[in-house]
SESE-548188 format. One line per 5 residues: number of its first residue (from 1); their letters; for each residue z, y, x of C-alpha. Coordinates in steps of 0.001 Angstrom, whole numbers, plus 524288, in hexadecimal, padded with zeros to 5 digits. Layout:
SESE-548188
NUM) A) Z:Y:X  ...
//
This chain:
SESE-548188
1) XXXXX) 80000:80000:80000  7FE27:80E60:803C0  808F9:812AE:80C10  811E6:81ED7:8056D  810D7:829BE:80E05
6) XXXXX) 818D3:83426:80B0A  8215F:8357C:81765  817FD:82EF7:81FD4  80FCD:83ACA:82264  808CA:83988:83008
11) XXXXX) 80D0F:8438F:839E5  7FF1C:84790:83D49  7FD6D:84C5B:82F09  7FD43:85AC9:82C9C  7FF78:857D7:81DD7
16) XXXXX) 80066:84CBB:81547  80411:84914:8095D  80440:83B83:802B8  80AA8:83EEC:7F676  8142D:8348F:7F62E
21) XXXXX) 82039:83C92:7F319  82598:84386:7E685  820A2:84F91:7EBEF  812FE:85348:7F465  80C88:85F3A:7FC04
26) XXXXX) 804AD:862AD:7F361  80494:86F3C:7E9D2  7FC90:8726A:7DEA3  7F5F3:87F22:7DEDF  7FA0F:88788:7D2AE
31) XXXXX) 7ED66:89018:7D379  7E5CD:8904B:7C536  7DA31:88A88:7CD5D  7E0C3:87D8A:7CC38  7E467:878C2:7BF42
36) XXXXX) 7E7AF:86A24:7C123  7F4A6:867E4:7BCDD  7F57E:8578D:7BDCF  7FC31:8577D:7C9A3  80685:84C8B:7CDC8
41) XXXXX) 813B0:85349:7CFDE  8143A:847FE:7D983  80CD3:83F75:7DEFD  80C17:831C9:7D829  80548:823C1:7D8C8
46) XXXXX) 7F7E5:8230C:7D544  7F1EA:816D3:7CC96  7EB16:80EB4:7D768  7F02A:8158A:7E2F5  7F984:80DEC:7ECFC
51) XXXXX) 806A5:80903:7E637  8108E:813AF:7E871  806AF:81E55:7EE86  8074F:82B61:7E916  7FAC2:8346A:7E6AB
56) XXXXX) 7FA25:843BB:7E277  7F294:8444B:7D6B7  7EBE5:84E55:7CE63  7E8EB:84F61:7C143  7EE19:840E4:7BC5A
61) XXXXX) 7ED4D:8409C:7ADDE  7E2FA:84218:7A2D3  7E7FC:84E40:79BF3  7DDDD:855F9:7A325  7D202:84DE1:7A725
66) XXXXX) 7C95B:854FC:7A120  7CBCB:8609A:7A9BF  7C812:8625D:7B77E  7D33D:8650D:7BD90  7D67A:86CCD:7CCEC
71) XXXXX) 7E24F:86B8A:7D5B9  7E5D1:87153:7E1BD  7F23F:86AEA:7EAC8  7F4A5:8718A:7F715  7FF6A:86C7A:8026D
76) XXXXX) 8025D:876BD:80E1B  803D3:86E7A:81A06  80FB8:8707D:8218D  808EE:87998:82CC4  7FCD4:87D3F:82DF5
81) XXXXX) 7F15C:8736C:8343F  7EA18:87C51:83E43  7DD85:874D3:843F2  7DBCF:87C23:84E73  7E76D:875AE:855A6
86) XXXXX) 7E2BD:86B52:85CD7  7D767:8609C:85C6C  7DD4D:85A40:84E46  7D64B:856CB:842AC  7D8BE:859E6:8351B
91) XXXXX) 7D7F4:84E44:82C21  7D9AD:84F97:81E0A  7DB10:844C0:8141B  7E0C6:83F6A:806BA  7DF2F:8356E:7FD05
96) XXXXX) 7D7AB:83819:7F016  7D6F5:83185:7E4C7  7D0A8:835D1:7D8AD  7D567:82CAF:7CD7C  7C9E5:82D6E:7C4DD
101) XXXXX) 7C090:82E0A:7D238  7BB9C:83B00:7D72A  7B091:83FFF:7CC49  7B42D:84EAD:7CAC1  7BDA6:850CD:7D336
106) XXXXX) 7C229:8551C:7DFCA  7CDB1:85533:7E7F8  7CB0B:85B07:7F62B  7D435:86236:80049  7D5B5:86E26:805D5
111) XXXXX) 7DC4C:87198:8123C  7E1FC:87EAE:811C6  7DFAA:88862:81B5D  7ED46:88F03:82058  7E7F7:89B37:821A9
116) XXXXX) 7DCC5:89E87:81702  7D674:8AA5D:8173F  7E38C:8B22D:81AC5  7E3F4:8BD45:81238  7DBAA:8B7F4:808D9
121) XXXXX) 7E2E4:8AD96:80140  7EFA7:8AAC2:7FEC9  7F5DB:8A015:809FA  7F653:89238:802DA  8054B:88D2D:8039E
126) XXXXX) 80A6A:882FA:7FA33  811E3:88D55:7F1A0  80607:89584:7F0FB  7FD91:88B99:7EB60  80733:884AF:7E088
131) XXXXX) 809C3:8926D:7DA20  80679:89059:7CC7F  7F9EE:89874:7C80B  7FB16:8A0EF:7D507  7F7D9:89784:7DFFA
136) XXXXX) 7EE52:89858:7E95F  7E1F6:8957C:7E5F6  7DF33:88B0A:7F0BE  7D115:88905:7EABF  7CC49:893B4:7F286
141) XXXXX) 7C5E3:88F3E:7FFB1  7CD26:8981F:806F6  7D774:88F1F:80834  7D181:88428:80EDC  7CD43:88043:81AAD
146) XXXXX) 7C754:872F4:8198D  7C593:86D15:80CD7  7C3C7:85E1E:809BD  7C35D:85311:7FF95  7BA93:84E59:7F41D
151) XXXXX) 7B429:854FA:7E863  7ABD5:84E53:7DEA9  7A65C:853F2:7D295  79800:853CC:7CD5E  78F16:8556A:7D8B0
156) XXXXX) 7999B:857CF:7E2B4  79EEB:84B0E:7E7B5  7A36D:84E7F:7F692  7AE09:84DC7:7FFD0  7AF91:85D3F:80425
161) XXXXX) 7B2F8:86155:81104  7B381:86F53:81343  7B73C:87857:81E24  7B985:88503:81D63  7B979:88E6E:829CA
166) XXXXX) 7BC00:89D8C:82D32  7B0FF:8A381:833A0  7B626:8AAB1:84182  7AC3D:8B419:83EF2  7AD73:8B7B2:8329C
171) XXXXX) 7BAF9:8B3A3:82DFC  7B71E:8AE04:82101  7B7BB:89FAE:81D86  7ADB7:8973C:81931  7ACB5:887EA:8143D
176) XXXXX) 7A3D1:87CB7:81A34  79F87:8708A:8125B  79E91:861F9:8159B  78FD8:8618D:81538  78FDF:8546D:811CC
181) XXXXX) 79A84:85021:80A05  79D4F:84275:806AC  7A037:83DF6:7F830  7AE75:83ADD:7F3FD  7B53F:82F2D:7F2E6
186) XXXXX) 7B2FF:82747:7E5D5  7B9A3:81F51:7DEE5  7C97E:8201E:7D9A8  7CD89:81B37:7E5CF  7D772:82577:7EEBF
191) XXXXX) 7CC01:82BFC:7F711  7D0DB:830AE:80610  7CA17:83D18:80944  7CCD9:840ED:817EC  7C7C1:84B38:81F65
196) XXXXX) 7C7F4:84CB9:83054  7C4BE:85938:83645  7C5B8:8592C:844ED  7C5F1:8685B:849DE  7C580:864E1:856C3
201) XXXXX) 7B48A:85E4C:8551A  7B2C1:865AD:84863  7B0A5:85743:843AE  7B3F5:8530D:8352B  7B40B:8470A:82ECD
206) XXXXX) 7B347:84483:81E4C  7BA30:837E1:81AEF  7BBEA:83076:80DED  7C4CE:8242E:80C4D  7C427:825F9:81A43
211) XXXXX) 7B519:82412:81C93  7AFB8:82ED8:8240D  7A56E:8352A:81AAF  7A1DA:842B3:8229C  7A446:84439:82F2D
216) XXXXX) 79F79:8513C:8393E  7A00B:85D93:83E24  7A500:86890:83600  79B5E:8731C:83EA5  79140:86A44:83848
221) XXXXX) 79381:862D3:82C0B  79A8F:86DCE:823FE  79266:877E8:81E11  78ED4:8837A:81F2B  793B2:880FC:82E44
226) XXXXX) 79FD6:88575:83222  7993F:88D7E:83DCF  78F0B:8980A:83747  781F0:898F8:83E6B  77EC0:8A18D:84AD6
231) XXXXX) 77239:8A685:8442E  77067:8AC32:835F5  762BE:8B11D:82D8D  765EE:8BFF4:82E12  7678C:8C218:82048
236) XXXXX) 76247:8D205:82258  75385:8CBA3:826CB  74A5F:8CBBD:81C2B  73BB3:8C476:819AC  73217:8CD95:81CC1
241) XXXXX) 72AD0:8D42F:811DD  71D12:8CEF2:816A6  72495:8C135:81AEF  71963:8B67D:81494  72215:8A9C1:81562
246) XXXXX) 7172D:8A21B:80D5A  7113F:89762:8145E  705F1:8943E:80B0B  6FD27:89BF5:80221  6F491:89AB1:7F7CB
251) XXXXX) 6E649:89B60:7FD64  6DF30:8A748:7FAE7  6D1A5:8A0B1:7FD0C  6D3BD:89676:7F467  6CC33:89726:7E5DA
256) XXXXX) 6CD6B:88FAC:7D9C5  6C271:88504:7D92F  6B8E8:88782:7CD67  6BAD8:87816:7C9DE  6CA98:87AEC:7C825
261) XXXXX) 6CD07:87B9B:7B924  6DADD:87F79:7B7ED  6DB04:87E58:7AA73  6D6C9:87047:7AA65  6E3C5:86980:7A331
266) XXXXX) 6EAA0:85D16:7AAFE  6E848:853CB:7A1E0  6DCBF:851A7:7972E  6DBDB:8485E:78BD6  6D852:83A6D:79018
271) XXXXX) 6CB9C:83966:788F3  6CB3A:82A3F:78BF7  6D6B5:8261D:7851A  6D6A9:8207A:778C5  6E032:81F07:76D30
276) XXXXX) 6E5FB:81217:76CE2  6DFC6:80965:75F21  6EB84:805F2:75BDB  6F33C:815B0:75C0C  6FA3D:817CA:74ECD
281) XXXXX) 6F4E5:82464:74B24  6FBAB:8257A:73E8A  709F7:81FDC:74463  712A9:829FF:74765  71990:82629:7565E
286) XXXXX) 7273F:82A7E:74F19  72A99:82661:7411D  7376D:82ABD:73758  74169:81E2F:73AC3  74055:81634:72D8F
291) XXXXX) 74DAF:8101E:72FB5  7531F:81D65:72E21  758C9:82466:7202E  75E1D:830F5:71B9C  76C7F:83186:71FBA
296) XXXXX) 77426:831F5:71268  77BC0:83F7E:71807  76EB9:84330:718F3  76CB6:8501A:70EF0  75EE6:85402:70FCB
301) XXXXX) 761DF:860B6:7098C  76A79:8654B:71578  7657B:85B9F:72137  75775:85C76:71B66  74CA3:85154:71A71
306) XXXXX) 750D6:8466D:72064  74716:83F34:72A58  74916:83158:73217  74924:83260:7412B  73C9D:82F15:7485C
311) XXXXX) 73B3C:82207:7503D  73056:81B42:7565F  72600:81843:74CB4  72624:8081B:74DAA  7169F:80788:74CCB
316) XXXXX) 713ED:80E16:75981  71B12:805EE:7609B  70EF5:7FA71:7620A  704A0:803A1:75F22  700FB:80E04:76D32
321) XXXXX) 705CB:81888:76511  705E5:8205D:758DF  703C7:82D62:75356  6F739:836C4:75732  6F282:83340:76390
326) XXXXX) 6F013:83BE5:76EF1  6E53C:83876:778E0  6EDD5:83968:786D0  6EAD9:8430E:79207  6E619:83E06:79F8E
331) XXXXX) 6E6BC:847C2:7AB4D  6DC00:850F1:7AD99  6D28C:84FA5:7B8A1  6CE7A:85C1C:7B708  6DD87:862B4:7B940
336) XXXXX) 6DFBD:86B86:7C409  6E895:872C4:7C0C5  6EAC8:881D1:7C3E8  6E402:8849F:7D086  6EB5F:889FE:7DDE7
341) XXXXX) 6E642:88F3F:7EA26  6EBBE:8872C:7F69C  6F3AC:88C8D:7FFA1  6F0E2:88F1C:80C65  6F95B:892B9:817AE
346) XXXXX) 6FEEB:8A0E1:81816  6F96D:8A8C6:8222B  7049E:8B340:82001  70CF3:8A995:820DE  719EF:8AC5D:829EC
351) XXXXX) 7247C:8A1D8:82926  73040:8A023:82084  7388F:8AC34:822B7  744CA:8AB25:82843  74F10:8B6C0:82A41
356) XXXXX) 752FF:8B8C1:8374A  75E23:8B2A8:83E7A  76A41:8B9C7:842A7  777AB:8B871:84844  7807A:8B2F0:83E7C
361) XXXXX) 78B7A:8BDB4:83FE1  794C7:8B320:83945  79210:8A7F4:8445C  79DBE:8A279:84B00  79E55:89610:8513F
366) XXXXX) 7ABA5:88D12:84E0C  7AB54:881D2:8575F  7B734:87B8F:85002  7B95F:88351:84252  7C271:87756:83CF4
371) XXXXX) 7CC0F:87BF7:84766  7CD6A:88AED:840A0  7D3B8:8821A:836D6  7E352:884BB:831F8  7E6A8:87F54:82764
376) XXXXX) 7F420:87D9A:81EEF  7F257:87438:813C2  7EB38:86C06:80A67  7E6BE:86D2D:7FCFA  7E00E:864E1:7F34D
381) XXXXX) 7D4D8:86C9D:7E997  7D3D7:85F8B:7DEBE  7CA16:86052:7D2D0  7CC09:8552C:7C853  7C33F:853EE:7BC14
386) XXXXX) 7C377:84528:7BB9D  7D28B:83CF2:7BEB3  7DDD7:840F1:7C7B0  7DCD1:84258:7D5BC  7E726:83D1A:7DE00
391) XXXXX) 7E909:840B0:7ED45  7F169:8392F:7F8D8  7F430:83AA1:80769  7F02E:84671:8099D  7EFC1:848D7:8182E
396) XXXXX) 7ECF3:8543A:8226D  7EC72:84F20:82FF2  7E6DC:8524F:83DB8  7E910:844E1:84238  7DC07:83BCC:83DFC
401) XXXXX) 7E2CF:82EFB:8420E  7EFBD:82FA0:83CC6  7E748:83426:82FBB  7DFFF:827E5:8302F  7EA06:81EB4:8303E
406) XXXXX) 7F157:82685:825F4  7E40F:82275:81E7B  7E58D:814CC:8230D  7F1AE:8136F:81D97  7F131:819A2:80FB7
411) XXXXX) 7E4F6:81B12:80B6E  7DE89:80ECB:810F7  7E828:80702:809FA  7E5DE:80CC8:7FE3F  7D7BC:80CC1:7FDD8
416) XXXXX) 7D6DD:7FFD8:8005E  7DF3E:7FBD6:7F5E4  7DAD6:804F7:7EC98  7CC3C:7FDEC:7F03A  7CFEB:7F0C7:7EDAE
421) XXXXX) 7D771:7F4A7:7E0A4  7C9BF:7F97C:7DC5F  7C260:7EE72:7E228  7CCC9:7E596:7D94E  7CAF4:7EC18:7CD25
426) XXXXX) 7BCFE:7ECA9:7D029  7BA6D:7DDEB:7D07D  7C513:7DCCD:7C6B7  7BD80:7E415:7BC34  7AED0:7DC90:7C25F
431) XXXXX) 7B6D4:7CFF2:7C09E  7BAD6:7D1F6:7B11A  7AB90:7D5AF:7B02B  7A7ED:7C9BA:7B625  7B1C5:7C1AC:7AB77
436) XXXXX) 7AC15:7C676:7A26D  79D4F:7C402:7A4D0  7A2F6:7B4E5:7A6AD  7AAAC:7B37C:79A24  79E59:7B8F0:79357
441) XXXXX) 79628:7ACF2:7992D  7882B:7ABF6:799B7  77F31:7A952:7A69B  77F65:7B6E4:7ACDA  78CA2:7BB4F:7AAF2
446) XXXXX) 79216:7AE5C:7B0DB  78907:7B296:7BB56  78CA3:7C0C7:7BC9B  79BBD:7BBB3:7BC6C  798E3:7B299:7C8D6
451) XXXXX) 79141:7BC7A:7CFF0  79C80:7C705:7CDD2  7A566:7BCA5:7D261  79C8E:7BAEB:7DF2E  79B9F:7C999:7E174
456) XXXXX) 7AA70:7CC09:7E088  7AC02:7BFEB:7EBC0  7A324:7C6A5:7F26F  7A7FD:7D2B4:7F28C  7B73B:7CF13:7F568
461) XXXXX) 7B358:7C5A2:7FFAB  7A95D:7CD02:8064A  7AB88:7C766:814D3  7AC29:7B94F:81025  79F13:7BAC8:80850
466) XXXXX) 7988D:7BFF4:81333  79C36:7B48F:81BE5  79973:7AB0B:8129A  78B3E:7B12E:80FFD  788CE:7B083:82034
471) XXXXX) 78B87:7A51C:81FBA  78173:7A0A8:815AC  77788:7A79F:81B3F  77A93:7A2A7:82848  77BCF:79306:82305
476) XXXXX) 76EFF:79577:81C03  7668F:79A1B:8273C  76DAF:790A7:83152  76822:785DF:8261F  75A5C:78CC0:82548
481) XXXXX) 756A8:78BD0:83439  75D34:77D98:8377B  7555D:776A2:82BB5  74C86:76C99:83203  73CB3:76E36:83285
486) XXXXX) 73364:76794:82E37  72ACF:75DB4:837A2  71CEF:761B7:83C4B  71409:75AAD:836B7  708E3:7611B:83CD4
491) XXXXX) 6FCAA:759F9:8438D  6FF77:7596B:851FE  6F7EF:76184:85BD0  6EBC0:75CA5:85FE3  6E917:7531B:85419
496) XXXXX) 6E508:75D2C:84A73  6DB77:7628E:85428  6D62E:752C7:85602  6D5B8:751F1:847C8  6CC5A:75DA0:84852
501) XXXXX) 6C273:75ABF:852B7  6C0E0:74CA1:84CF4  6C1AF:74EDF:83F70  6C896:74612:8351C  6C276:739F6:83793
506) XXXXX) 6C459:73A67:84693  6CDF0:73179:84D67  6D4B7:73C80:850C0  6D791:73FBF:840A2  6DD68:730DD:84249
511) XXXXX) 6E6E1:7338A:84DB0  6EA66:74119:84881  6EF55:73AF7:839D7  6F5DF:72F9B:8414F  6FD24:7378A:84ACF
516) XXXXX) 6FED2:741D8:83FF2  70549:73653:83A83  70C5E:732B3:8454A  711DC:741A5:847B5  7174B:74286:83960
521) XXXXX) 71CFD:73639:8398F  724F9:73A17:845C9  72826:746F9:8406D  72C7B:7431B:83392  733A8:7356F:8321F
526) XXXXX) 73EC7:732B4:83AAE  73E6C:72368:83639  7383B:719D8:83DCB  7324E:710B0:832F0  72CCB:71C24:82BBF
531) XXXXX) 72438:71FDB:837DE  7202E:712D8:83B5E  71BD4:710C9:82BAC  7146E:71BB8:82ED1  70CEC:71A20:83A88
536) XXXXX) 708F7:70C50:83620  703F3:71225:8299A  6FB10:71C12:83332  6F6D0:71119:83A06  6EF95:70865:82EB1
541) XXXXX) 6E97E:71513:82A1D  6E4EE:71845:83710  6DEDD:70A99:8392D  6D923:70BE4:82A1E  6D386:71715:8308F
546) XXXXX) 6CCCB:71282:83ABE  6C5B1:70658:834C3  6C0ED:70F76:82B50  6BAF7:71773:835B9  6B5B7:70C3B:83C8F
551) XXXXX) 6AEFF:70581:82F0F  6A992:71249:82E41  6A319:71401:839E4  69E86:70613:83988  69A9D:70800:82CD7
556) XXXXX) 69319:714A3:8325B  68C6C:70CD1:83FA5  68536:7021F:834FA  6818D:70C7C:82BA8  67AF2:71433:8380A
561) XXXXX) 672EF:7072D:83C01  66ED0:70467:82F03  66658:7103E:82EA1  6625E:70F1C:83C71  65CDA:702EE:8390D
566) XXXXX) 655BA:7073B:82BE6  64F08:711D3:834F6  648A9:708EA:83BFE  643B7:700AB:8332A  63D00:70CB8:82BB4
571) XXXXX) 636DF:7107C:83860  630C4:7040C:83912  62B55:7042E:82C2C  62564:71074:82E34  61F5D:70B09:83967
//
């Protein structure tokens, strides 16, 4: 649990407060600019927040939630923080939490300058501030010197950090913007908002729940800079009366073409259409609703003749359309439009003008303005329009480590349990859902149910999953590349080319199919009796073979000395 901190305040603090007594720093304002009135008369637990922490809280209650609502609290601190002493920091920070989440509202800091304006303004002291209807209004920028925390509300959604600095030149004080700032914290959850300037590097750094968001220079991320520029326009120098700053002009040479009809319309009847056979040309497209009568409060003598609403007139739906038809328009080829010389480049022309530049008589140049810094207490400016704001451990400190683990120890702790609370009722309120879907039955539901189930393994084992997937995916492509090949049952080298040159009734075409044979049996069978079933079986068809081969060439030597011999006995015949 978060640790109570009420006497535990760090020595390196310049203020804090953790609201954890009957009694706290901070004062209401009684100026009429701020009209909130909800404010604890002491600080008290908040629903969510760690068991027996205490938070400050404004506005808690209903009675006025329709009203936007504005506090201001100021605390003095107990002397005043000078930043020119030394290489310190100044870190600023405090816990946030709007209950309804931050939608309208804002609740940022200001850090009060001990000497504002002397002269001007009435010095800020505690007294000053909580007189009723006559305090100080601490609204007016003059009382700041840096100014931080969030601010939401239509298109504003930003974390400010502003700076304001006295000019050595001038005397007068002016205020620099974050140029970038980053969005607030969202959620219900308490929100740590913590600010380091470091004097000493003009460095800055924007934190939120302890992530760095911004991070810089303040000579070059605040605007307008802090340090005014060396050179100015001279706002006495004037454009020249006979100054031509146009670049182009129309060309005087240029002349209407006689073909250029500019009164030729953009679009023309299309001649070639034709009116659909089957248009209703007596079917009105809307018709009086038949399912309609005359109201019976209907009196037509004051509300006057009653007539049906129009609707759709059901006959037009299948037919192309009803009513007179129109022949459509197609674009004109013949459309130019109005006619416009070109332009040409100006001959006159002499640049853009620009005024000329001058010494800027208000130039200074502040190599470390955070250091002109002197400030002597805190006070929080807090807009609500939509739930109660509560604030905790708020700290002032020039010491960034001892501020860190001051983080580590309170708000950590509570963030993280305030996460997993949400995460709990999160999956508690997915899991009913789930129920549900499964005690209504049916295919998908039962399938939704188990797939919700998967995701919410998933998601609370999230190591474990992972591992377990790797490992799948490691198995499965271990598998893949150690399954065994098939044999090659491919015609050796050499025989294919044998099989070629003496065609397929060679001797070769013989030998090739038998040792073809002879390979595939070897590659395939790994039992003896198989291959030697085989081989015989090549054998008888290989002798077949060859008697049939030798009957046919036999066959082929008689046939040849039959006819020889017929020859001859013609010739002798003729003879």
């Amino acid at each position: 649990a978060k640790p109570l901190l009420a006497d535990a305040t760090p020595e390196s603090f310049v203020f804090f407060e953790g609201f954890q007594g009957e009694t706290h720093a901070f004062v209401r304002t009684g100026h009429s600019a701020y009209g909130g009135k909800n404010v604890s008369a002491a600080p008290h637990s908040v629903a969510g927040g760690p068991e027996g922490d205490k938070m400050l809280t404004l506005f808690e209650g209903a009675a006025e939630a329709q009203h936007p609502l504005k506090y201001g609290m100021v605390a003095m601190f107990d002397k005043a923080l000078d930043l020119s002493e030394g290489d310190e920091p100044l870190v600023l920070q405090y816990e946030h939490r709007p209950q309804n989440g931050m939608v309208c509202d804002g609740g940022y800091a200001k850090v009060l300058l001990a000497d504002p304006d002397a002269g001007n303004i009435p010095m800020v002291t505690s007294a000053s501030v909580s007189q009723a209807n006559s305090g100080v209004d601490i609204s007016k920028p003059e009382y700041y010197g840096v100014m931080f925390g969030p601010d939401k509300c239509g298109m504003t959604n930003k974390v400010h950090f502003i700076m304001r600095h006295k000019s050595p030149k001038t005397g007068k004080w002016s205020e620099h913007h974050l140029k970038s700032p980053p969005p607030v914290a969202e959620g219900t959850n308490t929100a740590l908002y913590t600010l380091v300037l470091r004097p000493a590097d003009n460095t800055f750094e924007v934190r939120v729940n302890g992530e760095v968001k911004r991070q810089g220079s303040i000579l070059e991320e605040l605007e307008p800079p802090i340090n005014p520029p060396k050179e100015i326009d001279d706002p006495t120098d004037s454009k020249p009366a006979d100054w031509v700053d146009d670049a182009k002009i129309k060309d005087p040479e240029a002349s209407k073409p006689d073909d250029w009809d500019e009164d030729a319309p953009p679009t023309i009847p299309d001649e070639e259409a034709v009116k659909p056979a089957a248009w209703l040309d007596d079917e009105e497209p809307m018709v009086p609703d038949p399912t309609q009568t005359v109201p019976e409060e209907w009196d037509e003598e004051e509300d006057g003749e009653w007539q049906a609403p129009f609707v759709p007139n059901p006959k037009c739906e299948a037919a192309p359309g009803c009513g007179k038809w129109i022949r459509p328009t197609k674009k004109n080829p013949a459309y130019k439009g109005k006619w416009v010389a070109p332009l040409i480049d100006n001959p006159a022309y002499k640049g853009e003008w620009k005024p000329r530049r001058i010494e800027n008589p208000a130039y200074f140049l502040d190599e470390h303005p955070a250091r002109k810094l002197v400030l002597s207490g805190l006070m929080f400016e807090v807009m609500i329009n939509t739930g109660g704001i509560a604030f905790d451990n708020v700290l002032v400190s020039q010491d960034e480590a001892s501020s860190s683990a001051f983080t580590a120890a309170t708000w950590a702790i509570e963030n993280a349990d305030q996460t997993a609370a949400a995460k709990e009722e999160r999956l508690r309120i997915a899991r009913e859902a789930r129920l549900k879907l499964l005690e209504e039955g049916g295919l998908w539901n039962t399938a939704q149910y188990y797939f919700g189930e998967l995701s919410e393994f998933v998601e609370s084992h999230l190591v474990l999953s992972v591992v377990v997937a790797s490992l799948v995916i490691v198995a499965s492509t271990v598998y893949c590349f150690t399954l065994p090949t098939e044999p090659d049952l491919a015609m050796p080298e050499g025989e294919y080319d044998e099989y070629e040159e003496d065609g397929p009734t060679g001797t070769a075409h013989v030998g090739g199919r038998a040792a073809g044979r002879q390979v595939q049996a070897a590659g395939v069978g790994d039992s003896d009796a198989d291959d030697d079933e085989e081989e015989e079986e090549a054998a008888v068809e290989d002798e077949a073979e060859a008697e049939d081969e030798a009957e046919d060439e036999a066959e082929g030597t008689g046939v040849r000395a039959r006819a020889g011999a017929r020859k001859d006995e013609a010739e002798e015949t003729a003879e």
